[in-house]
N, C-alpha and C positions, 0 to 999 in steps of 0.2 A: 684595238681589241686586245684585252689580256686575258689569262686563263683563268682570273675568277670570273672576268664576264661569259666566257665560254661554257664553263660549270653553271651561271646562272642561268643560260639561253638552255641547254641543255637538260637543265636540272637535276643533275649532278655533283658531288662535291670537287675538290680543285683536284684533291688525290688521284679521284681519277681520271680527269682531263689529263693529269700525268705518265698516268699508266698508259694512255693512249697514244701520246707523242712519243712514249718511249719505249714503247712496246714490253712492258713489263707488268706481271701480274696479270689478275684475270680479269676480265671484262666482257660482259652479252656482247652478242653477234649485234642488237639491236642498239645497244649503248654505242659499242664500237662505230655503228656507221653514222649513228646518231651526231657523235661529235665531231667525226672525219667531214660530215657535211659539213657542220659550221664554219668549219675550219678553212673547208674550199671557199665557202661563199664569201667569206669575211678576208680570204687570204694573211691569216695569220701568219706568222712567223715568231718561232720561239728562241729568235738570238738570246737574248738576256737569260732567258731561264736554262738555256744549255750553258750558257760560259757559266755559269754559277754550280753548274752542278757538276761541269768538266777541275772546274777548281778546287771541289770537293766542302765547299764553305759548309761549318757550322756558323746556328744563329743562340745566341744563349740569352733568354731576354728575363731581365730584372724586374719581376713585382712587388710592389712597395704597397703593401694594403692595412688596416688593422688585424687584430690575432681574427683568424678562420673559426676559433672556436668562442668569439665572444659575439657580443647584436644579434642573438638568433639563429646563427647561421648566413646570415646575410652572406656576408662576405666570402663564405665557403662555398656557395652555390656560384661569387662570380669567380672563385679562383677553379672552383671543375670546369667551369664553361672555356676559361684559359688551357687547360691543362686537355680536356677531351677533343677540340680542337687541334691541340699540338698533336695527339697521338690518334686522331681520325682525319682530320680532312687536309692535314700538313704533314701526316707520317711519310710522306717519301722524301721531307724534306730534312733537314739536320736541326729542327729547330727542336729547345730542350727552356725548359722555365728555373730559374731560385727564388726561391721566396724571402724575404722580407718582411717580416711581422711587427709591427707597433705597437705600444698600447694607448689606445686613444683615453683621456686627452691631453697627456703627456706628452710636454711638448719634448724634453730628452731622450726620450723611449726614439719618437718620428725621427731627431736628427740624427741620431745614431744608429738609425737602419736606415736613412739616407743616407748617410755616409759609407757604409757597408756596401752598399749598393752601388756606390759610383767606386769603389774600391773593387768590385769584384770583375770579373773577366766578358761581363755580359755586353752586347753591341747595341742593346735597344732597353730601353726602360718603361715599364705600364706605371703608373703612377695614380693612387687613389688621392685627391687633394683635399682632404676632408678637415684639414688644421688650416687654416688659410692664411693666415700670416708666416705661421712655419714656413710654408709651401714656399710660399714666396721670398719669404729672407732667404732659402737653403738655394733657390733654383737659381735667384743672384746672384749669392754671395759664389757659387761655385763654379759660376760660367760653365755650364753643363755641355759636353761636345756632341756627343750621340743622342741618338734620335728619341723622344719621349711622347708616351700617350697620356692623356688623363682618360682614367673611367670613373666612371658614376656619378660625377659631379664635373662640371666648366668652373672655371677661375678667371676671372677677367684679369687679364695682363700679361703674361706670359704666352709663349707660342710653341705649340705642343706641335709636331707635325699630325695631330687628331687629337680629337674630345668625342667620346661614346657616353651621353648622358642623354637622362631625360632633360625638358624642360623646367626647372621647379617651380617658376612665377605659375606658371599656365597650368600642372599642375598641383598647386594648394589652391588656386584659384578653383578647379575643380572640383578637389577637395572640400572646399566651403560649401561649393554648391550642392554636392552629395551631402552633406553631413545636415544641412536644413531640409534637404528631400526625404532622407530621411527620418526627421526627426519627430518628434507627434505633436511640439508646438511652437510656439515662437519664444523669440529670450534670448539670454545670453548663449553665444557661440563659442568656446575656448579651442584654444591653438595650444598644445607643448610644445615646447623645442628643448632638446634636453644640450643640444653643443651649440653654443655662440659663434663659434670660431668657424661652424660648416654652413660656407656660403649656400651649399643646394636645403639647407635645411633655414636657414635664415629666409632665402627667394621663397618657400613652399609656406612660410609662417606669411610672408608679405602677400602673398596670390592668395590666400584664407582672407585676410583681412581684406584686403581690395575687394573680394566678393560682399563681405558684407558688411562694407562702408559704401555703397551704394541703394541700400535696401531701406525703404522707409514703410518696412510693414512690421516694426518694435526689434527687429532682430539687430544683433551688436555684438560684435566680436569684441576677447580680449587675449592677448598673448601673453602667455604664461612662459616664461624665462627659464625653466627645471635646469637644477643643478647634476642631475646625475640620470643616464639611462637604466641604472639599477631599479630594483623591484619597490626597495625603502622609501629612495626619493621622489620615486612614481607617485606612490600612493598617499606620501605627505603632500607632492603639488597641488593632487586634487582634493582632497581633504582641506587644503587651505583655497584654492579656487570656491569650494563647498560653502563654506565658509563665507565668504566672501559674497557667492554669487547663487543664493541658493535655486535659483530660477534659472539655473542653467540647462537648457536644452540638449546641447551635443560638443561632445570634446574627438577634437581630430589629434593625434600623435604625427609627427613628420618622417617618423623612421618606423625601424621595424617593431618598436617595441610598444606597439597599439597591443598587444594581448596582456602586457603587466597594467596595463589602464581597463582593458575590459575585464579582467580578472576581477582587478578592485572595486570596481563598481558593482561588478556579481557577488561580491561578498557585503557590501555595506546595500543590496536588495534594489538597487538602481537600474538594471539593466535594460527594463521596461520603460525605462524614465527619461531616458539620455541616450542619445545617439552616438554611436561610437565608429571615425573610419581613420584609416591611416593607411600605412604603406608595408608591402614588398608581401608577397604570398610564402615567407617563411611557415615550418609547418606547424608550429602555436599559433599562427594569426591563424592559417586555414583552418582549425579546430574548432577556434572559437566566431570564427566566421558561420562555419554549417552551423553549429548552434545556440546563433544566435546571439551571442553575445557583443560582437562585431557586424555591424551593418552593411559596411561598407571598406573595400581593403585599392587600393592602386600599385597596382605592378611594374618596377623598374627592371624587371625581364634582365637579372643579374648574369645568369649564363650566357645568354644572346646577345648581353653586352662582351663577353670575356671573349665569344665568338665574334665576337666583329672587331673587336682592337687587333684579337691577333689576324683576321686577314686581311687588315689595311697594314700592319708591318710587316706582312707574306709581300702583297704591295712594293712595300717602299726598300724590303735588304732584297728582298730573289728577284724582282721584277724590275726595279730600279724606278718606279712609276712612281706618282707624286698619290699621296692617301687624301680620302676625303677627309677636309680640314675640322667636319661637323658632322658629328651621327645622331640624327634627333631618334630614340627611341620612346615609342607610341605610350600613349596615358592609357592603359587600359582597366577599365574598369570590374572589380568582381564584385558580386552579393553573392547571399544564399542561394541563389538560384542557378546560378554557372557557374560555382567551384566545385573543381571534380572530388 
């Protein structure tokens, strides 16, 4: 039994399963007895977590993500869910975050805030792996000592003490099937992927296509390679998809930037015509989601990721317990009808 399982029996955050053992802070009379039960019946004991805190350890952990203010926000939503965590549900503990900003998809920008980052004084490292070759030559060549997560994406090869991602095969593969549900006819299917080099955007292009290279009712997928997630190259892909495929039914985006794809098709008078779904409930996609423009959106639950990397490394520096090695977060699905 450890104190996050306690907080979860309980249904509580860890902070204050701490307040409880340590008699510090405030806490209901019904919370307080609430967890002292569990505590008997389970016969906890919080050796680990008192030597760690008689020691007075801080924890200073290193995220290595792209800039927070570029992909929509994506990535700003999963560095609050790091950061509101450190200061709610681990604030009695000394743990404190640095950031690390890249710019994707520059590969010199990623190594030299990797480097940075194993330069600086931090004990644990979160790590976005979204360049994959990078990823990999830098986590080699530097024989990395301390302990590392990957969020948002898995990378086959390397051994993270945790990975917090969705699934992406299973995922695009949903994807496809959303995107001809809701489409108005049959025809071509298009896939963008705007970065080669990010394995979960590569996997979520391949589960598109796997949906519908099994379908013998005229429907056909094609993958669309985009060179840029900017708004220019957006609107040239599908112009030249257009082009190309003009009986196109439905275009799925892999990342968050499904709203510079539905934008463009609401300008060139499409939007009645073509089915539009992609990824991550940033607040342009929900916009254009409620009206209409976007059909269909799949959520990678970026904060709830950022919340769970840091409390498998709460885990593994305060607790000394071994993290779950895999955190599959769920595909969930929104349309116009359940987004708030």
């Amino acid at each position: 039994m450890s104190v996050s399982e306690i907080a979860k029996l309980a249904g509580v955050s860890i902070g204050t399963v701490d307040r409880v053992l340590h008699n510090r802070g405030r806490v209901s009379k019904e919370t307080y007895a609430k967890i002292q039960k569990i505590i008997a019946e389970t016969g906890y004991q919080p050796n680990a977590l008192a030597r760690h805190l008689k020691l007075n350890c801080e924890y200073r952990i290193g995220v290595l993500i792209p800039d927070i203010t570029a992909e929509s926000g994506y990535w700003k939503q999963l560095y609050d869910g790091i950061c509101r965590t450190v200061e709610n549900e681990l604030s009695a503990f000394s743990f404190s975050t640095e950031l690390f900003q890249f710019v994707r998809p520059i590969r010199t920008s990623f190594a030299e805030q990797f480097q940075k980052m194993l330069d600086s004084d931090c004990c644990a490292y979160i790590i976005a792996p979204v360049m994959q070759e990078e990823t990999l030559f830098l986590l080699c060549d530097s024989n990395i000592t301390h302990p590392y997560c990957f969020i948002d994406s898995a990378l086959p090869g390397p051994n993270p003490v945790c990975t917090v991602a969705q699934d992406p095969f299973r995922a695009g593969y949903l994807a496809g099937r959303m995107t001809e549900l809701t489409a108005l006819k049959s025809g071509i299917f298009a896939v963008i992927k705007s970065d080669t080099e990010a394995y979960n955007q590569n996997e979520r292009a391949r589960g598109f296509c796997e949906w519908f290279r099994q379908k013998k009712n005229g429907c056909k997928a094609v993958l669309v390679p985009g060179t840029s997630s900017k708004e220019d190259g957006i609107s040239q892909e599908i112009d030249r998809l257009l082009r190309d495929y003009p009986d196109t039914a439905g275009i799925c985006m892999v990342n968050a930037s499904t709203h510079i794809a539905a934008k463009h098709l609401e300008e060139l008078g499409l939007t009645d015509r073509i089915a539009v779904t992609g990824f991550d409930l940033v607040a342009e996609n929900c916009k254009m989601l409620k009206n209409g423009a976007i059909d269909c959106l799949i959520s990678q639950k970026p904060a709830e990721q950022g919340r769970l990397v840091m409390v498998q490394l709460y885990k593994k520096l305060v607790l000394e317990e071994n993290c779950e090695t895999s955190i599959n977060i769920p595909i969930d699905i929104y349309l116009k009808e359940n987004i708030d």
